[in-house]
Backbone as CSV, one residue per row, in Angstrom:
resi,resn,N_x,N_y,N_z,CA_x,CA_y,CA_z,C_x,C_y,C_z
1,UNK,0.830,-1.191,0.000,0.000,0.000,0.000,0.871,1.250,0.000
2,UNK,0.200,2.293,-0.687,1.198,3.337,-0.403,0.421,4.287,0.117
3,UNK,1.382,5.317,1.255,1.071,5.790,2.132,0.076,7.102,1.892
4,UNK,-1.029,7.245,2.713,-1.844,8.282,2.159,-1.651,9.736,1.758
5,UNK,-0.176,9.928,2.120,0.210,11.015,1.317,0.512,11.212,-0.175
6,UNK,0.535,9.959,-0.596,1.118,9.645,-2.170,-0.040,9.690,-3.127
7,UNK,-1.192,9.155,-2.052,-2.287,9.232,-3.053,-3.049,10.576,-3.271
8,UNK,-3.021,11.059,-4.545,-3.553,12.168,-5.412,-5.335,12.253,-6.213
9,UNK,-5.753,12.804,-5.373,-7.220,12.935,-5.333,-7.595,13.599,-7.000
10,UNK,-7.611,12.380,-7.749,-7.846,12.671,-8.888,-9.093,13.875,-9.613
11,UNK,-9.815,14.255,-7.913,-11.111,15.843,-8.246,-10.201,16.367,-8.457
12,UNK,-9.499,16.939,-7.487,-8.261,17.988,-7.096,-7.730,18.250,-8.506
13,UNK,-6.512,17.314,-9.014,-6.080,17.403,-10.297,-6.903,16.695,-11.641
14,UNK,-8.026,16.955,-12.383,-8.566,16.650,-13.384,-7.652,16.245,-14.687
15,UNK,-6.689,16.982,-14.861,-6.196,15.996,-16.082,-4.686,15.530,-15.378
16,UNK,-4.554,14.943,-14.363,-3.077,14.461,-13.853,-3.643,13.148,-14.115
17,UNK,-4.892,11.806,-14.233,-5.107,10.831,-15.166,-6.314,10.879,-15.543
18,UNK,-6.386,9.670,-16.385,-7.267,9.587,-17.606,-8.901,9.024,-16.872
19,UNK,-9.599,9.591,-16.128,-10.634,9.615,-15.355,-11.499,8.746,-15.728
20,UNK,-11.668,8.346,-16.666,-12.253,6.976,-17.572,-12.352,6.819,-19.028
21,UNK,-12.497,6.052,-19.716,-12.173,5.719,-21.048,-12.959,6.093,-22.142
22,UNK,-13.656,7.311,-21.517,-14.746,8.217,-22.545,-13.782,8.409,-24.083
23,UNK,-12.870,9.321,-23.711,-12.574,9.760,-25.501,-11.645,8.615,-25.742
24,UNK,-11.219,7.403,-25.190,-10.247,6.666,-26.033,-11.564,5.681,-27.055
25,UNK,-11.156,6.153,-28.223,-11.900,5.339,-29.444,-11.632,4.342,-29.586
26,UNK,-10.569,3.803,-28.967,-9.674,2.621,-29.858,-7.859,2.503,-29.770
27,UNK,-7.417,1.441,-29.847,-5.946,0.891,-29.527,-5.607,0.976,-30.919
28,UNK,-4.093,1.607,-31.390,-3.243,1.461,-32.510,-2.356,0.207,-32.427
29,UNK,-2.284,-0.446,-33.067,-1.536,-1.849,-33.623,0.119,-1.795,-32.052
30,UNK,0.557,-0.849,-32.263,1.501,-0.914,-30.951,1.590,0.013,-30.001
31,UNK,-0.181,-0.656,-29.748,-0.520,-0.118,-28.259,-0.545,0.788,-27.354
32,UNK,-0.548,1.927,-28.336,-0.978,3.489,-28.097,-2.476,3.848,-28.161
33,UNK,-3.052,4.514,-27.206,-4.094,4.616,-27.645,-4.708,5.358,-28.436
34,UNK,-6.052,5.628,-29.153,-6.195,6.228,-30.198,-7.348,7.253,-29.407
35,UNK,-7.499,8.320,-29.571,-8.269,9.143,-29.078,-9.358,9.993,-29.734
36,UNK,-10.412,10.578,-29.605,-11.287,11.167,-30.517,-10.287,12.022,-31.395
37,UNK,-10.857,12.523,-32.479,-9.606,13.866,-33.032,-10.539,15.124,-32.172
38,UNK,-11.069,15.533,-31.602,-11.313,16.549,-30.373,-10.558,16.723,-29.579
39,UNK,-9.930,17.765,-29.232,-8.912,17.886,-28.143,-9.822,18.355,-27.149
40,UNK,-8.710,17.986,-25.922,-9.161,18.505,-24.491,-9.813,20.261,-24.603
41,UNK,-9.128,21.139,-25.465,-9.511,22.046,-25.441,-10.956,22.108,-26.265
42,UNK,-11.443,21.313,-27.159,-13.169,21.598,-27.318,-12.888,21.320,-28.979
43,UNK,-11.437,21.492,-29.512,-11.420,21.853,-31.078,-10.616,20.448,-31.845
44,UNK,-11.044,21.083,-32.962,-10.153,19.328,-33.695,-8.481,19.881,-33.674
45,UNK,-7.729,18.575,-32.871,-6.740,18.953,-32.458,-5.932,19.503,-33.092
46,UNK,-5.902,19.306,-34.599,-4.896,19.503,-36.025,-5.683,20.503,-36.552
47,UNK,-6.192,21.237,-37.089,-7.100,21.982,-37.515,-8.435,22.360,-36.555
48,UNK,-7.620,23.327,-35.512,-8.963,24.037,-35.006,-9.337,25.242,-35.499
49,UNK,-10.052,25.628,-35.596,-11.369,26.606,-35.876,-11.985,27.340,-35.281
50,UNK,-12.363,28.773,-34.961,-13.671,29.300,-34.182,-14.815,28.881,-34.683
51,UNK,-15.543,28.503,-33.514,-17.250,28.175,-34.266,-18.000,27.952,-32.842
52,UNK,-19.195,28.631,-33.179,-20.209,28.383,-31.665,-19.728,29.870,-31.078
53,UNK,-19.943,29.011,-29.833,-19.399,30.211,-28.928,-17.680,30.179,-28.180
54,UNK,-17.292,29.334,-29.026,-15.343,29.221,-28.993,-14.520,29.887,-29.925
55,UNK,-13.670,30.448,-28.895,-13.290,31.691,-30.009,-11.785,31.708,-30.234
56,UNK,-11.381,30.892,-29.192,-9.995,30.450,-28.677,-9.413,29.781,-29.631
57,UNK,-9.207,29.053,-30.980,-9.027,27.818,-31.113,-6.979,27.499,-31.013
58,UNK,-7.164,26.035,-30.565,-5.791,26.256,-30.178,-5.503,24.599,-30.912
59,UNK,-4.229,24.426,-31.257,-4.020,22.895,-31.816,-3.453,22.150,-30.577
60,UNK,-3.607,21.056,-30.734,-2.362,20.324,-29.049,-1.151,20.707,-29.390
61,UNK,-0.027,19.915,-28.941,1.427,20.357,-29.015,1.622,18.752,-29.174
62,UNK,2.143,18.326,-29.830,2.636,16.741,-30.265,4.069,16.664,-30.571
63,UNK,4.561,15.316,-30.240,5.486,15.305,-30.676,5.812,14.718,-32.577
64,UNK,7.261,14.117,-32.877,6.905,13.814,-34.567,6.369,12.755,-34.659
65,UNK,5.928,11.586,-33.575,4.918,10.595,-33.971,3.370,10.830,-33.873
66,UNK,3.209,12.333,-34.092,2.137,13.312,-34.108,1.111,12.537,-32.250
67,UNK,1.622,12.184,-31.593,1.418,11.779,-30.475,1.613,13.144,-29.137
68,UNK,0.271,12.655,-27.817,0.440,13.389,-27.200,0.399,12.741,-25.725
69,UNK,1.020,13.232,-24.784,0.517,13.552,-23.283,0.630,14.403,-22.708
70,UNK,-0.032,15.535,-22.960,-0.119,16.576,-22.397,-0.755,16.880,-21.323
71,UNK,-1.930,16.116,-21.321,-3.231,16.116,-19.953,-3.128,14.272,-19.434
72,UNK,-3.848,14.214,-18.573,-4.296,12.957,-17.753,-2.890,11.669,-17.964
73,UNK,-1.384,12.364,-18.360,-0.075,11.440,-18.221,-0.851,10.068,-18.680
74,UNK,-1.405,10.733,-20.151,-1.482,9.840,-20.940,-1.158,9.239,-22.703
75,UNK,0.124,9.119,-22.912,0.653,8.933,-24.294,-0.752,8.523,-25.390
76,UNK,-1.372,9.195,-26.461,-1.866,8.941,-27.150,-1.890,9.558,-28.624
77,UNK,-3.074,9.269,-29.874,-2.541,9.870,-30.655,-3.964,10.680,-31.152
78,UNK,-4.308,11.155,-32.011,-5.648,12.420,-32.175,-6.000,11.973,-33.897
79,UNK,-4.580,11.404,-34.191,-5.172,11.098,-35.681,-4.254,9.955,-36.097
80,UNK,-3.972,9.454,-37.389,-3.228,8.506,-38.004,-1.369,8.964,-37.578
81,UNK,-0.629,7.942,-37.230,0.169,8.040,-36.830,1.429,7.503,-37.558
82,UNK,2.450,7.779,-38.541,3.384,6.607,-39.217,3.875,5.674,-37.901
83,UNK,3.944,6.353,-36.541,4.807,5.616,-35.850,4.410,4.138,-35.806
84,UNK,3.313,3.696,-35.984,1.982,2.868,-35.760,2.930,1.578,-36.412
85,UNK,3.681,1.785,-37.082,4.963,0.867,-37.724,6.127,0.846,-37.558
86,UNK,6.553,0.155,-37.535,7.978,0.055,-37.234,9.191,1.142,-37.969
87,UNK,9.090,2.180,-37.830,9.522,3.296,-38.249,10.949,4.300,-37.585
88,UNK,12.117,4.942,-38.107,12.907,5.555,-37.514,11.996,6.305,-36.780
89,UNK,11.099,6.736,-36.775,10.708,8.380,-35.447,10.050,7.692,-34.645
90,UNK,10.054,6.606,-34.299,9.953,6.064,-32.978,10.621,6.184,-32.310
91,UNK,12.383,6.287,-32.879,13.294,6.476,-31.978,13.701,7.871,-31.794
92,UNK,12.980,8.977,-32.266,13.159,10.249,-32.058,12.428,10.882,-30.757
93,UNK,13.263,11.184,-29.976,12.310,12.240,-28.745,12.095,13.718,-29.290
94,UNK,11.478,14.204,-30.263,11.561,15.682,-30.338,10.135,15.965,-30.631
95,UNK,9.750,17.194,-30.641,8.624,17.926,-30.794,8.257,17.739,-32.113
96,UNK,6.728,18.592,-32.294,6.359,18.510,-34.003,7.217,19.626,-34.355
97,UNK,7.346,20.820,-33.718,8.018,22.207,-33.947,9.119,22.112,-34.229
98,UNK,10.086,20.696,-34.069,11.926,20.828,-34.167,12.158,21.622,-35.607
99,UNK,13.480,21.876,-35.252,13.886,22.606,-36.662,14.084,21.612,-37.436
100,UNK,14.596,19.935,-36.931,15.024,19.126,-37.422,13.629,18.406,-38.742
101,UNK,12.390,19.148,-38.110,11.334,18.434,-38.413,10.461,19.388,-39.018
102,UNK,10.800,19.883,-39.776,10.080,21.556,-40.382,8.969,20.871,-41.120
103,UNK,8.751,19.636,-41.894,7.394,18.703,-42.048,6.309,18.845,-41.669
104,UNK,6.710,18.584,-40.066,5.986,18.153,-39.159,4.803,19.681,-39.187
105,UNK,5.699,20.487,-38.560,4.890,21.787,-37.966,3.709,22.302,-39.758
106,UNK,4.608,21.951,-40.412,3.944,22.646,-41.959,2.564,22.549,-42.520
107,UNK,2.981,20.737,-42.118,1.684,20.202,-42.311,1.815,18.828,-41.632
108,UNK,0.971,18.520,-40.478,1.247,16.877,-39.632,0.405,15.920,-40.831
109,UNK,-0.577,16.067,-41.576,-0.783,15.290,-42.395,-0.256,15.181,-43.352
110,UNK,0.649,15.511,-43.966,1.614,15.274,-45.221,2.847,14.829,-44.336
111,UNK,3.342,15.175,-43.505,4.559,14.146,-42.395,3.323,13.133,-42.232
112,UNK,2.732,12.839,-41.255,2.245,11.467,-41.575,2.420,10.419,-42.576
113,UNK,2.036,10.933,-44.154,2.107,10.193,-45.160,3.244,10.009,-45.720
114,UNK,4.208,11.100,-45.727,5.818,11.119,-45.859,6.537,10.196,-45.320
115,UNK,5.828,9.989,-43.978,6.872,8.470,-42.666,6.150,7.452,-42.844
116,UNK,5.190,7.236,-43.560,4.636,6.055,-43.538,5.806,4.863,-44.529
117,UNK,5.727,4.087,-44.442,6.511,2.976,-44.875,6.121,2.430,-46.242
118,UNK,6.657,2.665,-47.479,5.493,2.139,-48.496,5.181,1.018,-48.619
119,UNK,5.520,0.115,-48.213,4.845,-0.936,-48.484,3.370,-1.311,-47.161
120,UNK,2.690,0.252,-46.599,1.783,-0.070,-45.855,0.638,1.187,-46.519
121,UNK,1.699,1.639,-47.377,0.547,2.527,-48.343,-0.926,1.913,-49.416
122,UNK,-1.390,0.877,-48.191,-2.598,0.372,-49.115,-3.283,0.355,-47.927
123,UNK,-4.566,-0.690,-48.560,-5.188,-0.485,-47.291,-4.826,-1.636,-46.091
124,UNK,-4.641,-1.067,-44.628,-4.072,-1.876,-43.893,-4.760,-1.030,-42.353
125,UNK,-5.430,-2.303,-41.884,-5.894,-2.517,-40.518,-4.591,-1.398,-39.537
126,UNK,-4.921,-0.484,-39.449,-3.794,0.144,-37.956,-4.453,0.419,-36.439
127,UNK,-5.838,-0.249,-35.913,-5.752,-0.783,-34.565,-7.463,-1.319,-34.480
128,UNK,-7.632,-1.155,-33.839,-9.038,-1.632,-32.906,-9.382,-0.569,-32.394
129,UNK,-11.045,-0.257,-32.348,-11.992,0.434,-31.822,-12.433,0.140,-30.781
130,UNK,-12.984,0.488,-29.743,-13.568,0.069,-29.095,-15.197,-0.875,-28.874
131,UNK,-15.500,-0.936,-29.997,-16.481,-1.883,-30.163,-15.917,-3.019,-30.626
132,UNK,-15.187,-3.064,-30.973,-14.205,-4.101,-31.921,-14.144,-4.238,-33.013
133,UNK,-14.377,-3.152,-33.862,-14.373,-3.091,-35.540,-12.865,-2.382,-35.459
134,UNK,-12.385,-2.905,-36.992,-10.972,-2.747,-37.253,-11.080,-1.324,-37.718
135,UNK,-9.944,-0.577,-37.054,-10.035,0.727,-37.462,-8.527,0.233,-38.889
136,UNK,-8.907,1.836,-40.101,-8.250,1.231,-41.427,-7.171,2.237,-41.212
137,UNK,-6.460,2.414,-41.804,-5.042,3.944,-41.954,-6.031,4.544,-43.041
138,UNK,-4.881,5.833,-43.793,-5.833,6.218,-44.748,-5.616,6.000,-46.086
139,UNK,-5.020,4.990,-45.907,-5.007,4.557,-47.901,-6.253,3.828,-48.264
140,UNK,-6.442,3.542,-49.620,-7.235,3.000,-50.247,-6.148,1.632,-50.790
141,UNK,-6.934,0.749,-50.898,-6.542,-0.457,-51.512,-5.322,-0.187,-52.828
142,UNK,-5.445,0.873,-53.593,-5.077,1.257,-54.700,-4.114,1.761,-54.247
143,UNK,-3.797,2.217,-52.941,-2.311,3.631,-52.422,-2.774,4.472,-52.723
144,UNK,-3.622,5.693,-53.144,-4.109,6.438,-52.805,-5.037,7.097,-51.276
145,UNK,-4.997,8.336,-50.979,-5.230,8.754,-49.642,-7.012,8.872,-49.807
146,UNK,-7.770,8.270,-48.788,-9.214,8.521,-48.958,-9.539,9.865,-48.818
């Protein structure tokens, strides 16, 4: 047991963890989880927008396996991921912003498709949903992007 000072009253801190498994949609092939594309802040995490009564819009901060834990110290991802394969930027610790990674920040969906591996540029199963239907990447059978 650990001592009642250690334990952290998850009201108190709201995103220090993942409070229950509302926005995880679904598991990526190596076991990251997959998350709504809604960010914590209200907007689509890659392309937010004002609309309604939100006026703020803000993107997450990811690193280059377009992956985040920013809230509830929980590694996940908001959209299609190359890392999802056995890929060099798995072994990269850097931001989407690096200078090393000027891709990334430009456009995360064209780095996505750039790191993908070609021989997974068709259509190919990249995790499980939570109902249990196979979630797809975004190629078409043909290698083209849907």
């Amino acid at each position: 047991m650990f001592p009642s000072a250690w334990i952290v009253d998850s009201d108190d801190y709201p995103l220090l963890r993942l409070p229950d498994s509302d926005q995880v949609v679904g598991v990526a092939l190596n076991g990251v989880f997959l998350f709504s594309g809604t960010s914590d802040y209200g907007y689509d995490a890659f392309f937010p927008a004002s609309y309604g009564n939100k006026k703020n819009p803000r993107a997450i901060e990811v690193d280059v396996c377009l992956g985040t834990s920013r809230t509830y110290s929980t590694y996940r991802y908001h959209m299609f991921s190359p890392c999802i394969y056995d890929v060099s930027l798995r072994e990269v610790a850097a931001p989407c912003d690096s200078e090393d990674y000027p891709d990334c920040i430009e456009d995360v969906r064209q780095h996505a498709l750039d790191h993908t591996p070609n021989n997974m540029k068709t259509l190919t199963p990249i995790g499980i949903a939570k109902d249990g239907r196979v979630i797809y990447g975004p190629y078409k059978g043909d290698g083209t992007v849907w």
